[in-house]
Each structure stands twice: as structure tokens, then as C-alpha cells.
C-alpha positions in Angstrom: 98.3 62.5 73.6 99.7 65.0 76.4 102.4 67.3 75.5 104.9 64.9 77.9 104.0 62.2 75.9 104.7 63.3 72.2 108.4 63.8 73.5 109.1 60.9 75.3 112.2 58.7 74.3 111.5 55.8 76.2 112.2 52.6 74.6 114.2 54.4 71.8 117.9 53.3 71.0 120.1 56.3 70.0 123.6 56.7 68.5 125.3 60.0 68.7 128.3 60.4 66.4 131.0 62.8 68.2 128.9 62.3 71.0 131.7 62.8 73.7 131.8 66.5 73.3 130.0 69.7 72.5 127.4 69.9 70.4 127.5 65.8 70.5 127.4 65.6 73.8 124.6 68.2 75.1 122.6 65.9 72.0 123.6 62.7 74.0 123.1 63.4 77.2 119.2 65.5 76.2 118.0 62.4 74.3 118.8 60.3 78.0 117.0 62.9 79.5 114.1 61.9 77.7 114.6 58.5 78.1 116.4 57.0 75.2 119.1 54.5 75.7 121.9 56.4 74.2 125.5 54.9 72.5 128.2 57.7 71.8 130.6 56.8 68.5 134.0 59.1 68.8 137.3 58.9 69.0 138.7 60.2 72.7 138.7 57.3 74.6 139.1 59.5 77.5 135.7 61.3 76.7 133.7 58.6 76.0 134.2 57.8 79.5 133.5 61.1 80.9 130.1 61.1 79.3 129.3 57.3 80.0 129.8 58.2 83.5 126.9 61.1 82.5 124.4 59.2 81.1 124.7 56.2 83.4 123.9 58.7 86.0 121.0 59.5 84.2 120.0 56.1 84.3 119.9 55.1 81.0 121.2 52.2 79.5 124.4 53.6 77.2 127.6 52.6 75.7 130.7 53.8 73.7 132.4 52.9 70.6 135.7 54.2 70.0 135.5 54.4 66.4 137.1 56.7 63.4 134.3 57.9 61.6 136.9 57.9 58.2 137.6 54.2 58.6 134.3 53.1 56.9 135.5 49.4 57.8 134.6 50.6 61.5 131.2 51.7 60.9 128.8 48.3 60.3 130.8 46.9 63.7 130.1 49.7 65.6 126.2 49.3 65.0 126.4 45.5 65.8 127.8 46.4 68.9 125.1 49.1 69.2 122.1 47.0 68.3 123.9 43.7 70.0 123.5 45.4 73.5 121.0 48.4 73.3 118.8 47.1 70.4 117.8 47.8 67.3 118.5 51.4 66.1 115.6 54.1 65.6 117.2 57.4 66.0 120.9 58.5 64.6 122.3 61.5 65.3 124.7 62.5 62.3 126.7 65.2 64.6 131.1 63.8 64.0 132.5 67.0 62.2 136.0 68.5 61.4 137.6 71.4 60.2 140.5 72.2 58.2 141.6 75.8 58.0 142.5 77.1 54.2 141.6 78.8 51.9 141.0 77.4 47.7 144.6 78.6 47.2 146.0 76.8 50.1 144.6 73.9 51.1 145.8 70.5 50.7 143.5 68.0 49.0 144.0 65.4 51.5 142.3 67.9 53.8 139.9 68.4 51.7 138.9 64.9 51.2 139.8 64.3 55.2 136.8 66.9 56.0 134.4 65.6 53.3 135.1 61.8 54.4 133.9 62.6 58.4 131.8 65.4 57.4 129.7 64.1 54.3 130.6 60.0 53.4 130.3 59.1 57.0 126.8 60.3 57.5 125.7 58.6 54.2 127.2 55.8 54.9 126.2 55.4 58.4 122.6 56.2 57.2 122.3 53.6 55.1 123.3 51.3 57.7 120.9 52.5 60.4 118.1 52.6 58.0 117.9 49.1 57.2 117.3 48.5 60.8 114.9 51.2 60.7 113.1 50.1 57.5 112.5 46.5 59.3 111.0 48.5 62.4 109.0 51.2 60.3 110.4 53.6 62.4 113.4 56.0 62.6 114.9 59.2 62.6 118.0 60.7 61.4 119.2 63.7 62.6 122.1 65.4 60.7 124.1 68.4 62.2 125.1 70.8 59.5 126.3 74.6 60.2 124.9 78.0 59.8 127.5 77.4 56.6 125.3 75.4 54.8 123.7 78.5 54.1 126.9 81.0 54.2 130.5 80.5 52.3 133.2 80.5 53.8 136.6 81.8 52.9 138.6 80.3 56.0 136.9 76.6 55.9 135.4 76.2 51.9 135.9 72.3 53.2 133.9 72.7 55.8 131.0 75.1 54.2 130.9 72.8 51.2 130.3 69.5 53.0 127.9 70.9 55.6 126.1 72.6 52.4 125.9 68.9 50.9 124.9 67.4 53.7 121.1 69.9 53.7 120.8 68.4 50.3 121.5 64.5 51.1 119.5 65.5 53.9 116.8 66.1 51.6 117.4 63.5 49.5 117.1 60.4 52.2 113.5 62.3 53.5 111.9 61.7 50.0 113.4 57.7 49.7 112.8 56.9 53.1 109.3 59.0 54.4 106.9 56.0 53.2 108.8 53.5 55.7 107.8 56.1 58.4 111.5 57.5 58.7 112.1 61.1 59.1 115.3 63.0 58.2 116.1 66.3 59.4 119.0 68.6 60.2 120.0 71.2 62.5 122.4 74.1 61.5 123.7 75.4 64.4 125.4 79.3 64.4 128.0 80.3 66.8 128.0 77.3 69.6 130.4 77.6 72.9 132.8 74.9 72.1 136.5 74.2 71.8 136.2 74.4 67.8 135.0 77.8 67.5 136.8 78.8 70.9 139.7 80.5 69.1 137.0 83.0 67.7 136.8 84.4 70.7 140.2 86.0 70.7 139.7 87.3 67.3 138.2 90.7 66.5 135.6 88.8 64.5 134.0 88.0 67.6 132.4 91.0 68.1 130.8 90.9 64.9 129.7 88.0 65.6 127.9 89.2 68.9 126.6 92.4 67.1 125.0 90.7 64.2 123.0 88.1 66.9 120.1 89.4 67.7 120.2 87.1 71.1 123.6 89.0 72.1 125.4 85.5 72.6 126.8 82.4 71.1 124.8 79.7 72.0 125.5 76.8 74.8 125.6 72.7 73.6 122.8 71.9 76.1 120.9 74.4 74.0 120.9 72.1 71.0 119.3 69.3 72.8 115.6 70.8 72.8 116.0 71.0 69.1 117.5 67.4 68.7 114.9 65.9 71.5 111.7 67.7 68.8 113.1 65.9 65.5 113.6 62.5 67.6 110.3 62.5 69.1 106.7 61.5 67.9 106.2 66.0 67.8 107.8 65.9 64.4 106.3 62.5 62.8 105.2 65.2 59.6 108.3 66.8 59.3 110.9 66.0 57.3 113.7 67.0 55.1 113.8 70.4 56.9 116.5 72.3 58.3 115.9 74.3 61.7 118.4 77.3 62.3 119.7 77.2 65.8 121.3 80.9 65.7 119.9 83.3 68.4 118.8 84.9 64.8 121.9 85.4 63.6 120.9 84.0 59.7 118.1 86.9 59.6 120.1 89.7 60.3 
């Protein structure tokens, strides 16, 4: 099989969660470069538009769902529409985060259980509903975004760190049940990614840091992540599974 081949989308029906900007969106619009229909779940109705206008220019066939991801009534409509227009479902892209600033002695539980319910829940739950499409096809893959904080605490976002942590695991978890119905499951912990939620950093003096502890110099851009997300959808990664790639610049080795 030639090397154009083992990463060619074509025919595949994606959903992107948060797919309407950053990270979700370089995802998005990389998978329609490879040829998958593509369907975007978020909130921003204004944003889903701006990147359905992107992918149709792409040529791909795509659509958007505004959706909230914490609404878990939403999420079984919002993959009948999917399926009902693009087909059935092989590849899901578990990318919808947020963050809540605090620290153990000051944040508010509701926050706490706001971030774990997008963060963690959703992805489980949205999963599980993929995958029974995916069983039926004996094919699928599931790509979950953590953070370079799966790996690192946090004392500014312990929501955050803990449910991106738990996500690597449930990662895990779903690549041992699912692997013998040809399903992969992998994740993708980016570092320091140019995008409005780690924007503020820049003003701070832990940006600098930041910089001198990448060994690439840089934070990363969102059309960087697609390469990544592109191998773990395609036929290249059939064997692999339950793994979580660092996309860093090398800042988890320093």
C-alpha cells in the first residue's frame, strides 16, 4: 500500500467536538484535507459557520450541530443527525474542553463538576454512542484530546489537570474493550497551543518559561495538531492503541 494510501480519509465520516475553533478546528479542517466528510459539535453558532464555509471549500461533505456538550440529552440527537446525513460514524474526535481557574481552596464545586462534565462524561458518553455504530461497521477510531497536564499538576486548573489525567486512563480503558471489534482509541496531549485559551499566558511572566523550557523555542500552532490527528484516524495506526502521543515541541522531556 503506498504511503498516500495508508492516510487517506476518503469515505470516512468524522465528528469533531469543539470543532469550531483551535485545536478543534485545525483537527476539522486536516481530516477534510484528507478526505473525510467532517461534522463539527460546539456551541458558537457563529463559528460553526465560519468553519462550514472552510470545509465546504474543501469540498467535503460537512455539517454542524450546535450542541452543549454538558446537556447529555443533546448528545444521541446530535449523532442521528450526523449519521442521518453524513453516515455512519468511524472516527470521533473527543477534542470539547474547558477551564476553570482555582485553586483546591478556592474553587467552586459546580466548577468543578462543570469542567469534569465537558471534559471527562462527555467523551465517555459520546464514545459509547459512536461505538455502537462502530462495532456494527468493525471499524472506528476515537481520538481523545487530553493536555500536556495529564502528565503535570496543576495548581491554577486541578479541574482541568485532573479530568484530562482521567481521560489517558479511560483512554486506556475503551482500547482494551473495544480493540477486538477493530476500534482503536488514542489520545493526543497537546503542550502549549496558540489559542484564545492559553492566550492570556502570553502576558504573563510565565511565558517565558514556557519558551525556555521548549526545546522547539515556540508554542505550537492548531494546524500543527492535525498531522497527529490525521495518523491516529488513518489505516497508519491500525496496531496502535491506547497510547498517548505528546504534541510539545519537547517541552515534557525537558
Amino acid at each position: 500500500m503506498s504511503s498516500t494510501k495508508l492516510f487517506d480519509l476518503s469515505g470516512r465520516v468524522a465528528v469533531v467536538t469543539g470543532g469550531n475553533g483551535g485545536i478543534g478546528r485545525g483537527i476539522a479542517l486536516g481530516l477534510a484535507q484528507a478526505g473525510s466528510a467532517v461534522a463539527v459539535l460546539a456551541r458558537n453558532e457563529e463559528k460553526n459557520q465560519r468553519v462550514m464555509d472552510e470545509l465546504h471549500a474543501l469540498g467535503v461533505p460537512a455539517l454542524a450541530v450546535k450542541i452543549d456538550l454538558a446537556e447529555r440529552g443533546q448528545l444521541q440527537p446530535a449523532l442521528d443527525k450526523v449519521e442521518k446525513k453524513l453516515g455512519p460514524i468511524n472516527i470521533l474526535v473527543n477534542n470539547a474542553g474547558i477551564v476553570a481557574l482555582g485553586g483546591v481552596l478556592d474553587l467552586d464545586p459546580e466548577d468543578w463538576d462543570r469542567v469534569f462534565e465537558t471534559n471527562l462524561n462527555a467523551c465517555f458518553l459520546l464514545s459509547k454512542l459512536a461505538a455502537r455504530s462502530m462495532v456494527q461497521q468493525r471499524l472506528g477510531k476515537i481520538i481523545n484530546i487530553a493536555s500536556e497536564l495529564s502528565l503535570f499538576g496543576s495548581e491554577q486548573v486541578p479541574s482541568y489537570s485532573a479530568s484530562k489525567g482521567a481521560l489517558v486512563q479511560l483512554t486506556k480503558s475503551m482500547a482494551i474493550e473495544l480493540a477486538r471489534f477493530n476500534i482503536q482509541v488514542n489520545a493526543i496531549a497537546p503542550g502549549f497551543i496558540d489559542t484564545d485559551m492559553v492566550a492570556p499566558l502570553k502576558t504573563m511572566p510565565l511565558y517565558e518559561e514556557i519558551i525556555a523550557r521548549t526545546p522547539a523555542g515556540r508554542f505550537g500552532s492548531p494546524e500543527e495538531c492535525a498531522g497527529t490527528a490525521i495518523y491516529l484516524a488513518s489505516q497508519a495506526s491500525d496496531f496502535v492503541t491506547g497510547t498517548t502521543l505528546f504534541l510539545d515541541g519537547g517541552f515534557a522531556i525537558r
